[in-house]
N, C-alpha and C positions, 0 to 999 in steps of 0.2 A: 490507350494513350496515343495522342496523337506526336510523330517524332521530327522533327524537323528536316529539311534537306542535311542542312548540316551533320546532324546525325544520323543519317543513312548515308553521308560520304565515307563519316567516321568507322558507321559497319561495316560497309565496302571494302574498307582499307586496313583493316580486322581480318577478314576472310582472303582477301587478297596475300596479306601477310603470312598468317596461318595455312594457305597455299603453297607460296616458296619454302615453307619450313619441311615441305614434304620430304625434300630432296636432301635435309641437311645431315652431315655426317655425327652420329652420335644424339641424335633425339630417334624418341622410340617412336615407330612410323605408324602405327598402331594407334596410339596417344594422339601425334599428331593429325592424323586423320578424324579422328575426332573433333579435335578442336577444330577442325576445317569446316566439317560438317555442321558441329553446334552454332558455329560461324557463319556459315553461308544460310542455315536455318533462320538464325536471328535477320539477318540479313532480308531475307525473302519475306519474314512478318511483318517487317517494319513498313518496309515498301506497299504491302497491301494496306496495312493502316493506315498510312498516309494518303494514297492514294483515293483510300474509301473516305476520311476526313475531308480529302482537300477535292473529291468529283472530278479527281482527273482519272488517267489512263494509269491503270498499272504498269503495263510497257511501258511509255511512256516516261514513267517518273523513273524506275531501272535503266533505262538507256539513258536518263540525263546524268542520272549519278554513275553510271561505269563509264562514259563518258569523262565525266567531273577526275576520276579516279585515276583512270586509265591513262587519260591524255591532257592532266593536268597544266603540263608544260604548254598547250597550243590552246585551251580554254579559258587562258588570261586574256 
């Protein structure tokens, strides 16, 4: 299945999220780490599926979306 940008912003910002929780007081870090993992997993699938659907660059399509994610505020 092929996923849209849209939806690989959405993973991004999944794993990104599931990232900051590493640090939080009272969630088991263990867990969380997981989720981070299964997170950045889905994340790195997607990206390739797309990439292979749409004959672009893998890199490419990852750095537009952590980009997209990252530096929302200046990629308006």
């Amino acid at each position: 299945m092929a996923h849209t940008f849209e939806d690989l912003v959405n993973l991004e910002q999944a794993a990104v999220e599931a990232h900051a929780c590493l640090n939080t007081p009272g969630v088991d870090y263990d867990q969380q780490w997981q989720a981070w993992r299964d997170a950045s997993a889905a994340f790195q699938t997607a990206v390739t599926e797309h990439a292979e659907a749409e004959g672009t660059s893998r890199v490419e399509v990852e750095m537009a979306v952590k980009k997209a994610v990252r530096h929302a505020e200046t990629a308006s």
